[in-house]
C-alpha positions in Angstrom: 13.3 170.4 95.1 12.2 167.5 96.7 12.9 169.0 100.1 10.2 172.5 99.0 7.5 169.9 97.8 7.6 168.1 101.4 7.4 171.0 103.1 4.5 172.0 101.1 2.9 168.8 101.8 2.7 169.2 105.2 1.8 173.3 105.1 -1.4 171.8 103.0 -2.0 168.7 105.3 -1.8 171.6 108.5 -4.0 173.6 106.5 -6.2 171.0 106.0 -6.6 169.9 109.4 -7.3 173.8 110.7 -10.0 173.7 108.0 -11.7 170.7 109.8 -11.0 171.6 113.4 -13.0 175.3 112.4 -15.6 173.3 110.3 -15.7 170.2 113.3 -17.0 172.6 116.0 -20.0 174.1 114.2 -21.0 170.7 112.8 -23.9 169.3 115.2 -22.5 166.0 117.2 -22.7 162.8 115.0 -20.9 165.2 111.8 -18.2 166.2 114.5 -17.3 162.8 115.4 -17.0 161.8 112.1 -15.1 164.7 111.2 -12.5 163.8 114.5 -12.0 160.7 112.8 -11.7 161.9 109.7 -9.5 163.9 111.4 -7.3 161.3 112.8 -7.1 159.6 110.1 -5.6 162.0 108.2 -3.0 162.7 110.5 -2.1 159.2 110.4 -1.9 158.9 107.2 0.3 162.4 107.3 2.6 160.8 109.5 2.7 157.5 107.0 3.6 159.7 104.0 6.4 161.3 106.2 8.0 157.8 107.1 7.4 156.7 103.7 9.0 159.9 102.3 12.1 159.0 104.6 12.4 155.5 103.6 12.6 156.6 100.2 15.5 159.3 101.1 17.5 156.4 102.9 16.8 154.2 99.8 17.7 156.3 97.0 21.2 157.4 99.2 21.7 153.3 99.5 20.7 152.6 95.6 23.3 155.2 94.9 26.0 154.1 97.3 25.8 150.5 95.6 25.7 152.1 92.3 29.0 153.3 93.1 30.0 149.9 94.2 28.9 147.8 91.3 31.4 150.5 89.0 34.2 150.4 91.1 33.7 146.2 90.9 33.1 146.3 87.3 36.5 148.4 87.0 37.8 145.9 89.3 36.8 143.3 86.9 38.1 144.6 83.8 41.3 145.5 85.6 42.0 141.8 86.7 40.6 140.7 83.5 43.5 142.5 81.4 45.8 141.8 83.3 45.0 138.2 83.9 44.8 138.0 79.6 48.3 139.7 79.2 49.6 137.5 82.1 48.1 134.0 80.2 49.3 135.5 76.6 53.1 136.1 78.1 53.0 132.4 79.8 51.5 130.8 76.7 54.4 132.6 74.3 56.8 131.8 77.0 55.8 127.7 76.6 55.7 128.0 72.4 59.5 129.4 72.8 60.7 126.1 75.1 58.6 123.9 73.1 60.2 125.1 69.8 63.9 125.2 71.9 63.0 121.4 73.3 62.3 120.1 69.6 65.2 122.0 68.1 67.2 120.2 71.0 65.6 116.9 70.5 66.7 117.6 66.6 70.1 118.2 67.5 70.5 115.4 69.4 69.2 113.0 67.5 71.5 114.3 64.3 74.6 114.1 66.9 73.9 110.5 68.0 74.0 109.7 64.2 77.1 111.4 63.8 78.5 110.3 66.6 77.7 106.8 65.4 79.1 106.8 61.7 82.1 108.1 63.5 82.8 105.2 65.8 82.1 102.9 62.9 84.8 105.0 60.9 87.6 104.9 64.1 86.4 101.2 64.8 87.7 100.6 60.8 90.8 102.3 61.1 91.9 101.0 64.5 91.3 97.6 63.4 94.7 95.5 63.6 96.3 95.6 60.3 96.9 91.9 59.4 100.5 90.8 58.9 102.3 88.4 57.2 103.8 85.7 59.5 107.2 86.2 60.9 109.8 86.0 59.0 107.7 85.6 56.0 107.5 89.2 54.0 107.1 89.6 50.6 109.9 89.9 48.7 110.5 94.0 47.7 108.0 94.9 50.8 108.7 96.6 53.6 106.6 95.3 57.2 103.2 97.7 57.3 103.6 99.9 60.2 100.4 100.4 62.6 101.5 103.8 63.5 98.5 105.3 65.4 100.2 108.8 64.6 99.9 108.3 60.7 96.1 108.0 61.2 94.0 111.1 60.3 90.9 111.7 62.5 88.0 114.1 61.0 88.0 117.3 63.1 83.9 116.3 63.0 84.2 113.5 64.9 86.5 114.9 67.6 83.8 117.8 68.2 81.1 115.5 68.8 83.1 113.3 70.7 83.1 116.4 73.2 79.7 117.1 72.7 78.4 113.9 73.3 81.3 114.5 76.9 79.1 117.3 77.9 76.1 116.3 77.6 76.5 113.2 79.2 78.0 115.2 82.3 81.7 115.1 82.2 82.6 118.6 82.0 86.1 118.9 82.7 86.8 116.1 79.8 84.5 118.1 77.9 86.1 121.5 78.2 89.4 119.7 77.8 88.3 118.4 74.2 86.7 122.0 73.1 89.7 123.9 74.1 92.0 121.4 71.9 89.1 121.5 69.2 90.0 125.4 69.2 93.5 125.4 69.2 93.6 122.7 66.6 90.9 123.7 64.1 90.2 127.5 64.5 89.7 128.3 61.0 87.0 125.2 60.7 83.6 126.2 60.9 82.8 124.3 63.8 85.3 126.5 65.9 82.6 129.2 66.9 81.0 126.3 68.6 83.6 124.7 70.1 84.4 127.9 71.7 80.6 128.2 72.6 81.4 124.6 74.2 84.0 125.9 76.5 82.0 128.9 77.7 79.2 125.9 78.5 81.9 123.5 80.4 83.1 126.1 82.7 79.5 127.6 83.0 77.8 123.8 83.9 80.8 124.0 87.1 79.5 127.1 88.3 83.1 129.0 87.2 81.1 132.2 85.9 83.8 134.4 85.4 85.4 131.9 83.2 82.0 131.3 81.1 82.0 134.6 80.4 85.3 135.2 79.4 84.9 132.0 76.8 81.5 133.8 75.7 82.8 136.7 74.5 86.1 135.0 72.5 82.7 133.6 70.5 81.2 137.1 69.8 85.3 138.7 69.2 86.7 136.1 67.2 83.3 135.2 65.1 81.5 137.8 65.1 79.8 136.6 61.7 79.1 133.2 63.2 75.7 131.6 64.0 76.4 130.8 67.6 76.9 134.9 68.4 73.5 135.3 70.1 73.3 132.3 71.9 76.9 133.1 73.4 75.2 137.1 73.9 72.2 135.6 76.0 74.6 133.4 78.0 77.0 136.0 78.8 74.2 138.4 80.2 73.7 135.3 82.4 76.7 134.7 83.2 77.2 138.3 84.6 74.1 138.3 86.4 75.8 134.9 88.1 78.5 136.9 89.0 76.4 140.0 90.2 77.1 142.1 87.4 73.8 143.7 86.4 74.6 146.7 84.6 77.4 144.5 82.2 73.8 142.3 82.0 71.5 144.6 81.1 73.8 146.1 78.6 74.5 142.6 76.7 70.8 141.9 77.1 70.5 144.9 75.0 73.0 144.7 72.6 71.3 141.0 71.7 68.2 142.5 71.7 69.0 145.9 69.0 71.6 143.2 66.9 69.4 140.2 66.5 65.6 140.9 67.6 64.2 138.4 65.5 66.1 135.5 67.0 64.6 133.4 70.2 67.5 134.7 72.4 66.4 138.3 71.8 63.3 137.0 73.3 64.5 135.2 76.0 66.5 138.6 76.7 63.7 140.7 76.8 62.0 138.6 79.9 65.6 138.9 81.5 65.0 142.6 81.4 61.8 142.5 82.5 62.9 140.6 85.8 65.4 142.9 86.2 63.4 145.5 86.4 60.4 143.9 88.8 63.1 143.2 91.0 
């Protein structure tokens, strides 16, 4: 379209400049030479709205080239923009779930340390020296008291966080030492699911993966009802993964996930998975 109008510009300015070449050489003299100039002048100004018509060609092609490039920028932009929001919302729900692990931790330690104190006041009590009578000098119709350390009953409690208080203080073979007897000796208590928990952690802490895993999974066989099964279900997909065992990983990851998604190891396994599947 604009291409037909162009050319019919210059058929009319050619036309136009015949007209006054004819009418130029029957004027007399001084009407010719204005007419030449007139003449001129037009052509120049023919030759102007060419150039100008050009420009104008080159512009629109260059207004439309950065048209294109301001879009693909804007998509750019939106592009990095999502992705840079889903990015900061995973991180920020990633730092709520250590926050809320770090203060359930601080909780938990801070109820141990108690426990663990009114339990060394109760052992200091009962080991104190029983007084006796001097020698020679026993009461008539009473027999000498015996100090028998054996006759003394310890609280099952207090031996459990006696090994807690091992592990976390870094002595990990004491520790796992004092969980496995915790097991054998109190497996119906309700602190046993832990205690096994504790071993898995002991041998885990050493790097003795295998092991960890093995103690894991007593937790989810023999108490399958107890709180500590999805903590012990997140730590044994670690624990293969420490032992190269992705596909028993992704499985347990999964399992944790379907059993118990509402729990903050369900969570914890879903960005295991994800990894996994970036790598």
């Amino acid at each position: 379209m604009r291409a037909t109008a162009h050319a019919g510009n210059r058929l009319s300015r050619s036309g136009l400049l015949l007209v006054l070449a004819a009418t130029i050489a029957v004027l007399p003299g001084c009407y010719a030479k204005r007419f030449k100039r007139m003449d001129l002048e037009l052509a120049a100004l023919g030759e102007r709205a060419d150039s100008l018509q050009a420009e104008q060609a080159r512009t629109r092609a260059e207004l439309a080239d950065v048209r294109t490039q301001v879009a693909a920028h804007e998509q750019t932009m939106r592009s990095l923009r999502a992705g840079t929001q889903t990015r900061s919302e995973e991180l920020i729900g990633r730092i709520d779930q250590l926050e809320s692990r770090l203060e359930d931790q601080g909780k938990q330690l801070d109820d141990l340390s108690g426990r663990v104190r009114t339990r060394s006041s109760v052992l200091d009590s009962v080991m104190t020296p029983l007084s006796k009578p001097p020698a020679g000098k026993t009461p008539a119709g009473k027999a000498p008291v015996s100090a028998n350390p054996s006759s003394i009953k310890v609280d099952p409690t207090a031996a459990y966080d006696q090994a807690v208080l091992d592990f976390t203080q870094g002595r990990f073979p004491l520790a796992l030492g004092e969980f496995r007897a915790f097991v054998a000796a109190n497996g119906t208590t309700d602190l046993a699911d832990n205690a096994q928990y504790g071993v898995g952690e002991s041998f885990y802490a050493v790097g003795q993966y295998d092991s960890a895993a093995a103690a894991y999974r007593d937790v989810v066989e023999k108490w399958p009802e107890g709180d500590k099964v999805p903590a012990a279900l997140y730590k044994l997909g670690i624990a293969y993964q420490k032992s190269n065992r992705s596909p028993e990983a992704r499985t347990t990851f999964r399992t944790l996930i379907d059993k118990y998604p509402r729990t903050g190891e369900a969570r914890l396994a879903e960005e295991r998975l994800k990894e996994m599947d970036q790598r």
